[in-house]
Backbone as CSV, one residue per row, in Angstrom:
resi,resn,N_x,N_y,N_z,CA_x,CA_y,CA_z,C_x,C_y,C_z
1,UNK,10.751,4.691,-12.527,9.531,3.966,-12.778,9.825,2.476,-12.951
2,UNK,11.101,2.124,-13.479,11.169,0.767,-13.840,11.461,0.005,-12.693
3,UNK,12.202,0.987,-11.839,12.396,0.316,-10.322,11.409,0.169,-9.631
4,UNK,10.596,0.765,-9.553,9.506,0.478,-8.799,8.857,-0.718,-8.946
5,UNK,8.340,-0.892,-10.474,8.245,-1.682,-10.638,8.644,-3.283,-10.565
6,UNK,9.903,-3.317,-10.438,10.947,-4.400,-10.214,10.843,-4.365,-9.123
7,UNK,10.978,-3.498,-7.603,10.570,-3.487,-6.271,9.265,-4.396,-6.408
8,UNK,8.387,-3.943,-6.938,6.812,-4.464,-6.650,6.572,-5.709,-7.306
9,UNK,7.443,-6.090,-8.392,7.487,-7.987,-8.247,8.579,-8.727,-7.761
10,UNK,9.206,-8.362,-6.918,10.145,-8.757,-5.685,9.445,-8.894,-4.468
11,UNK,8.655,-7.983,-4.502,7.988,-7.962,-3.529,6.576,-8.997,-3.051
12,UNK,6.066,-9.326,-4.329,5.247,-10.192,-5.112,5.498,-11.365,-4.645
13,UNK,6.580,-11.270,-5.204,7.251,-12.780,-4.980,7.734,-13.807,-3.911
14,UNK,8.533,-12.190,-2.642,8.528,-13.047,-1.491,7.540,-12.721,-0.707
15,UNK,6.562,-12.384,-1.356,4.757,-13.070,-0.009,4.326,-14.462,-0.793
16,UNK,4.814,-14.640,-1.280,4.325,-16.343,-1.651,5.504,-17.064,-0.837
17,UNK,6.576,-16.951,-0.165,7.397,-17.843,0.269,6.713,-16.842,1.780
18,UNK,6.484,-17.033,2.350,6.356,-15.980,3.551,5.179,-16.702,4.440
19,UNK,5.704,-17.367,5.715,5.321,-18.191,6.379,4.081,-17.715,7.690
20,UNK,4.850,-16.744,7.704,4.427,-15.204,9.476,3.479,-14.451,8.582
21,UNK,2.089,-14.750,9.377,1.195,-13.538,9.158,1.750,-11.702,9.326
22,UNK,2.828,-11.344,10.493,2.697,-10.424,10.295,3.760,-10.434,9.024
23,UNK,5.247,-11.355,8.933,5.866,-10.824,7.689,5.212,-10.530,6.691
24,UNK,3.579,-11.301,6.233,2.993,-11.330,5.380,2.481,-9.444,4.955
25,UNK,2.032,-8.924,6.169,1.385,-7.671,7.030,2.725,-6.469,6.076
26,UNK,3.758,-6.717,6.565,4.699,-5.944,6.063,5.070,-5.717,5.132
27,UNK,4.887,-6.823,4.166,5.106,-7.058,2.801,4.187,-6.544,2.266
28,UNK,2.619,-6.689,2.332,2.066,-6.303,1.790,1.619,-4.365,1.815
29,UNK,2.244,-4.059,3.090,2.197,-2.238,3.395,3.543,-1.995,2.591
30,UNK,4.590,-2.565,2.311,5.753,-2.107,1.403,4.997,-2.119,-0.062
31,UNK,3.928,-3.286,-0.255,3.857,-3.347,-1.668,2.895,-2.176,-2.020
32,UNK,1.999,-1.741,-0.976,0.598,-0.504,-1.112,1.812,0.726,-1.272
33,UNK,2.720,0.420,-0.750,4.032,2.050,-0.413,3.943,2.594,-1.967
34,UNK,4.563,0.782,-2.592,5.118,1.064,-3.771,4.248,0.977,-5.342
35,UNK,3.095,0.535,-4.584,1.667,0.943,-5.306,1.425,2.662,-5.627
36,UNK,1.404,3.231,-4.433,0.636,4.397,-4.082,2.038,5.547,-4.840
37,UNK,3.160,5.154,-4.920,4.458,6.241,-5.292,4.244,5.874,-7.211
38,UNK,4.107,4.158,-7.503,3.443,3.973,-8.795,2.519,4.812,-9.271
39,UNK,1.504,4.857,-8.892,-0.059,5.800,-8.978,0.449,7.237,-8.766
40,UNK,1.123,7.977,-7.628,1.112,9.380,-7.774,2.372,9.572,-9.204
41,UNK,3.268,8.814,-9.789,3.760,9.280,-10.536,3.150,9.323,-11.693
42,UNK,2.039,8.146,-12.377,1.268,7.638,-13.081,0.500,9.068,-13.375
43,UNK,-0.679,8.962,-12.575,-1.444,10.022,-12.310,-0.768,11.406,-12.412
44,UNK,0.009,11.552,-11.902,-0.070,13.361,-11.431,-0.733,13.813,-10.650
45,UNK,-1.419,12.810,-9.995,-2.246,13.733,-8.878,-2.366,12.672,-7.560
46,UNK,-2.011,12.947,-6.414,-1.711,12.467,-5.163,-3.219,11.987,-4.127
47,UNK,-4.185,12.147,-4.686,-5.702,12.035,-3.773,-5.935,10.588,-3.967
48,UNK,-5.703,10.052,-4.906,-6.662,8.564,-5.150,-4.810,7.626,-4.115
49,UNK,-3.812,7.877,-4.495,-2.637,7.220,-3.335,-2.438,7.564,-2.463
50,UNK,-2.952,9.092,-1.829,-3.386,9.003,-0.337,-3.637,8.022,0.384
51,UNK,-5.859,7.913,-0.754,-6.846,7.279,-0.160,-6.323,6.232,0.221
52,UNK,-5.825,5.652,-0.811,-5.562,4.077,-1.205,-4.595,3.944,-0.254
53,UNK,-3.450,4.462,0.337,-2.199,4.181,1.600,-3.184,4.213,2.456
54,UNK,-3.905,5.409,2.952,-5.059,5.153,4.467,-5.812,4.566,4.049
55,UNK,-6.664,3.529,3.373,-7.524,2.703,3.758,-6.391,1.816,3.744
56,UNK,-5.693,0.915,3.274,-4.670,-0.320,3.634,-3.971,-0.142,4.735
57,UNK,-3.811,1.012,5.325,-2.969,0.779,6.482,-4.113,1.010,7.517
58,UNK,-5.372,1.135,7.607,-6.133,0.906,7.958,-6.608,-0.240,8.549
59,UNK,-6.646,-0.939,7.543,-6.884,-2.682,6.977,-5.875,-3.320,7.857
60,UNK,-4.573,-3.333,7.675,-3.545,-3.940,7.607,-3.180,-3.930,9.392
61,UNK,-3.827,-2.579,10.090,-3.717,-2.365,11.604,-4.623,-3.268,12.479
62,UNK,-5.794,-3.908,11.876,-7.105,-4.705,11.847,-6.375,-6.040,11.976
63,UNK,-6.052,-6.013,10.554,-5.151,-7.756,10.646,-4.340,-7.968,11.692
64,UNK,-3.027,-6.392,11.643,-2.024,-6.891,12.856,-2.547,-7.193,14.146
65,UNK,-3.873,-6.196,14.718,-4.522,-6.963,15.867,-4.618,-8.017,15.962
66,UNK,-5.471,-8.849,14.861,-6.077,-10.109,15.102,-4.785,-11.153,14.948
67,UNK,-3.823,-10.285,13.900,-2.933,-11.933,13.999,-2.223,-11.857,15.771
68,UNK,-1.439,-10.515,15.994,-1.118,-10.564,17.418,-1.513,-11.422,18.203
69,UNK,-2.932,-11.040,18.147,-4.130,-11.789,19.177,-4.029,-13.401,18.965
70,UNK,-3.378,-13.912,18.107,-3.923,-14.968,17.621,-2.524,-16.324,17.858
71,UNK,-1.425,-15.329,17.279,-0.492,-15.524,17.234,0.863,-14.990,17.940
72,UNK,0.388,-15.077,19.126,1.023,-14.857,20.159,2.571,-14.584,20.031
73,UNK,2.732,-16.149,20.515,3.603,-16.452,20.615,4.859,-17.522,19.710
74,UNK,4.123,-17.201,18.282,5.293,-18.044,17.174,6.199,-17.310,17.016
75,UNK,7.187,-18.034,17.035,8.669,-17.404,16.628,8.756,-17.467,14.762
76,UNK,9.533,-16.226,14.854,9.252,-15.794,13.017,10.779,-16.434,13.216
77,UNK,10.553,-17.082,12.129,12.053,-17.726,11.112,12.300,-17.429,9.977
78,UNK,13.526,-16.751,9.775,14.461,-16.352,8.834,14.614,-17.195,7.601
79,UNK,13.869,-17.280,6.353,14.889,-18.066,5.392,15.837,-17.637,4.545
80,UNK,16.952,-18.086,4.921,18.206,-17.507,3.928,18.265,-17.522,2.439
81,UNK,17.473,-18.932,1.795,17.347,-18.843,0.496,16.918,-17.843,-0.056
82,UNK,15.843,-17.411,0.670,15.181,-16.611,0.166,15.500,-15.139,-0.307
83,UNK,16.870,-14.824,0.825,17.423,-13.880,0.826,18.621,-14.010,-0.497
84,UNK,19.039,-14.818,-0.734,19.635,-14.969,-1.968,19.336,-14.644,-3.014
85,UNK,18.047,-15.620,-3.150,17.305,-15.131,-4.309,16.809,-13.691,-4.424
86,UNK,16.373,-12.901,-3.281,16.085,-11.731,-3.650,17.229,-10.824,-3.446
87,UNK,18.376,-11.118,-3.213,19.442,-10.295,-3.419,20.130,-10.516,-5.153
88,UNK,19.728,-11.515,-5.912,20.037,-11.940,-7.320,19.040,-11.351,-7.715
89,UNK,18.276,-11.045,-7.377,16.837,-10.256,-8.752,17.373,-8.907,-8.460
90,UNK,17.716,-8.181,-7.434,17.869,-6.874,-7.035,19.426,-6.468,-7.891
91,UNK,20.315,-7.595,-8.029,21.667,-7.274,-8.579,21.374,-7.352,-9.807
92,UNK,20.422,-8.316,-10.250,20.576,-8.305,-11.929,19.135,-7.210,-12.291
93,UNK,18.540,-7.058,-11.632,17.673,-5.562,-11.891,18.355,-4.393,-12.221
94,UNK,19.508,-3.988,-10.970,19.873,-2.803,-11.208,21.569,-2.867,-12.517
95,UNK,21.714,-3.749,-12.834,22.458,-4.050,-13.884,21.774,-3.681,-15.015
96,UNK,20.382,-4.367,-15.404,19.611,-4.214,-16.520,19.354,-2.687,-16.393
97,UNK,19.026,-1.922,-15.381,18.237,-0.703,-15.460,20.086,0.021,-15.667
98,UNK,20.800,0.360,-15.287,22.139,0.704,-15.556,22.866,0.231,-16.716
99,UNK,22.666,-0.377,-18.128,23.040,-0.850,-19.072,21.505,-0.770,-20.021
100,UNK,21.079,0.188,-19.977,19.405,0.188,-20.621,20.036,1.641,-21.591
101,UNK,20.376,0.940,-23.116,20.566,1.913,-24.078,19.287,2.847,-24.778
102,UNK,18.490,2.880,-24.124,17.193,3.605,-24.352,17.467,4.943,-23.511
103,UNK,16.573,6.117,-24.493,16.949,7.278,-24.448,15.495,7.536,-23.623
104,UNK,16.142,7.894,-22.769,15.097,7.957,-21.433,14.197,9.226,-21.540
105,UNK,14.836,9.987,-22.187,14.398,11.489,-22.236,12.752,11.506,-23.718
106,UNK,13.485,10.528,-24.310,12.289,10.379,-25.423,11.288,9.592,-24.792
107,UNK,11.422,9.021,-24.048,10.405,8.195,-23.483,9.549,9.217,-21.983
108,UNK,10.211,9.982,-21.411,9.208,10.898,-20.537,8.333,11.502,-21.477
109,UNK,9.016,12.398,-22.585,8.762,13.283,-23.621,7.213,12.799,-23.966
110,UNK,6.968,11.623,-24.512,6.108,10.647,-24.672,5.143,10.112,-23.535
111,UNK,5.639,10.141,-22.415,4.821,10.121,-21.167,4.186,11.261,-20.696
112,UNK,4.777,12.073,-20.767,3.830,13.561,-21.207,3.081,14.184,-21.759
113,UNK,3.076,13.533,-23.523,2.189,13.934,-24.476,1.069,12.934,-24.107
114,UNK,1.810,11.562,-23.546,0.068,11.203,-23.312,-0.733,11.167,-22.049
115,UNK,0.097,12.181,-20.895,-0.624,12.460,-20.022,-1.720,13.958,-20.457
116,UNK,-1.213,14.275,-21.497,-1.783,16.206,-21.956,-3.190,14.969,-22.489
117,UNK,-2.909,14.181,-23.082,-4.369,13.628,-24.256,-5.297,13.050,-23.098
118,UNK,-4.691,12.235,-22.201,-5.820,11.933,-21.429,-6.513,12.971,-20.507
119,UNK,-7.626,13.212,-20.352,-8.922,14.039,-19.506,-9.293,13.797,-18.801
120,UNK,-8.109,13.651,-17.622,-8.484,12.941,-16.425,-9.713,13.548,-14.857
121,UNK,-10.751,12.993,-15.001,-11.942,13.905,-14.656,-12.055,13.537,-12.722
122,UNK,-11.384,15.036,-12.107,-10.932,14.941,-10.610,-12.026,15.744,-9.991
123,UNK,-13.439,16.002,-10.750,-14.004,16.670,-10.083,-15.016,16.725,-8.863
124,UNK,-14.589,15.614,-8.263,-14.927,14.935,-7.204,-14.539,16.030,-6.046
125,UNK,-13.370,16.588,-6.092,-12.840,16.962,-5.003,-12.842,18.666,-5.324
126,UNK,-13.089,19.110,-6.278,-13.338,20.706,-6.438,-14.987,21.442,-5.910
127,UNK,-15.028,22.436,-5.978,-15.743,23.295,-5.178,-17.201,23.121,-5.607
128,UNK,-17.434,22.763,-6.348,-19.027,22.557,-6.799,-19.557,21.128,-6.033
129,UNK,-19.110,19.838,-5.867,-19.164,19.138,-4.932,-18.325,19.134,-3.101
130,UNK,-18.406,20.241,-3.131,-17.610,20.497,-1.715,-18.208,20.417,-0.490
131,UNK,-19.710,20.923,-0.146,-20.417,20.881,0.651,-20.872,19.379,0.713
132,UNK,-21.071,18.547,-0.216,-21.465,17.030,-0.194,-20.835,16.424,0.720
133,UNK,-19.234,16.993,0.213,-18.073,16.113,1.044,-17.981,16.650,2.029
134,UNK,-18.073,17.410,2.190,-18.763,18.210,4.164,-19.482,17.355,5.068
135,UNK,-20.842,17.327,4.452,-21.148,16.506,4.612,-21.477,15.070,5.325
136,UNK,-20.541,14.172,4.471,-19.665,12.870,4.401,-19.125,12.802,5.677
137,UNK,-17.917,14.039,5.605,-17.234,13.672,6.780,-17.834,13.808,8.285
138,UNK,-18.813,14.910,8.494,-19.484,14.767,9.203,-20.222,13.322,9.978
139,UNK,-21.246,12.883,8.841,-21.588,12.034,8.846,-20.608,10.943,9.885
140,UNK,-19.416,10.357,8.886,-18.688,9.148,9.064,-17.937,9.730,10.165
141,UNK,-18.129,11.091,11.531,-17.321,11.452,12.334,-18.837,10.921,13.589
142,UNK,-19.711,11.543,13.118,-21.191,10.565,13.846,-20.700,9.470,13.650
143,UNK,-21.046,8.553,13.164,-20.738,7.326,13.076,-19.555,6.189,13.683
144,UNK,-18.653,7.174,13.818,-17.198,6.489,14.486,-17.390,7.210,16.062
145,UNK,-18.449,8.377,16.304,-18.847,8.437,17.699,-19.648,7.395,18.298
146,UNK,-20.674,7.101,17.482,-21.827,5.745,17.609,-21.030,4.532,18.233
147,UNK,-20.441,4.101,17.043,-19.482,3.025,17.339,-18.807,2.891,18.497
148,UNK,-17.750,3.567,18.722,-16.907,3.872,20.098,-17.851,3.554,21.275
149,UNK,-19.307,4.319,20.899,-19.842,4.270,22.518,-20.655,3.208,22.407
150,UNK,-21.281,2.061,21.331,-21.696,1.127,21.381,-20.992,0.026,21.787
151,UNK,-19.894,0.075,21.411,-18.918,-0.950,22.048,-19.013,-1.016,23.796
152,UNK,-19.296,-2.469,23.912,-18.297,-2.352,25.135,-17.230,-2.606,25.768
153,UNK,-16.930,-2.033,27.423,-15.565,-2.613,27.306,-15.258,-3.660,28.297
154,UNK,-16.554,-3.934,28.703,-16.238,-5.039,29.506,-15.805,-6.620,29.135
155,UNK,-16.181,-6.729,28.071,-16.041,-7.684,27.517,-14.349,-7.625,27.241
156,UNK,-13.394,-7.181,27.677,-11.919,-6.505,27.494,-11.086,-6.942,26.517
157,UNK,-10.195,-7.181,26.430,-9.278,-7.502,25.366,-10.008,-8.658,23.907
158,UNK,-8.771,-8.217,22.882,-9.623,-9.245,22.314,-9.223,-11.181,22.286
159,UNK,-7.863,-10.753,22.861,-7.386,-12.404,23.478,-7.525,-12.715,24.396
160,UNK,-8.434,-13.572,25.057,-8.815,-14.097,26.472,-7.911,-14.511,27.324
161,UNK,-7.556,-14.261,28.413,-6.767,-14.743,29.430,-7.139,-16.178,30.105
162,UNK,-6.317,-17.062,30.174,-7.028,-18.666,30.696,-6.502,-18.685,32.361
């Protein structure tokens, strides 16, 4: 858990130095990765970091079009500092987490008793609302038929040829 965490402000950190829309693209699907493995351990339950990975990589397939489209042809450049610095947070991370005199076992122990107290209410997805979500998907499977055939395709790519 603590790594993850330390992953996810490393990660933080180099999208603020991060020049390339798509490096930007990548960084931010590593940081939803390490969001969504945060949340299913958090939780105990894997439906809401599903959702949350398929709608961002969703998102994130949207952007890579448009930056592609957009951004042809820039050459992505390497900064080495940068790589320094995040090779020094990653060495003195796993030092701190490997020299951590805390009794790890009392601390799940404790992550447990207060996962039993919280009443975490999932009944969204059990059988008494089931036909709703029938439904739904129906629905939003119309809807992505609509779409498809409203589009057209003559209008072709979405970067114009000169």
């Amino acid at each position: 858990m603590f790594m993850i965490m330390i992953i996810m402000l490393i990660l933080s950190l180099m999208f603020m130095f991060m020049k390339h829309p798509i490096s930007m693209g990548i960084i931010l699907l590593f940081q939803t990765l390490m969001t969504a493995i945060f949340m299913n351990n958090f939780l105990m339950n894997a439906w809401f970091s599903y959702i949350m990975m398929l709608i961002m990589i969703g998102g994130l397939l949207i952007l890579f079009i448009y930056m592609t489209s957009l951004m042809a042809n820039e050459k992505f450049k390497f900064n080495p500092l940068l790589m320094i610095i995040n090779s020094t947070i990653i060495m003195m991370s796993l030092l701190i987490n490997y020299t951590d005199k805390f009794n790890t076992n009392l601390l799940n122990s404790s992550k447990m008793m207060l996962m039993y107290e919280l009443n975490f209410n999932f009944n969204k997805f059990l059988m008494s609302n089931f036909m709703i979500m029938i439904i739904m998907i129906i629905y939003l499977l119309i809807v992505l038929i609509a779409v498809v055939k409203i589009s057209t395709f003559k209008s072709g790519p979405l970067r114009q040829k000169f």
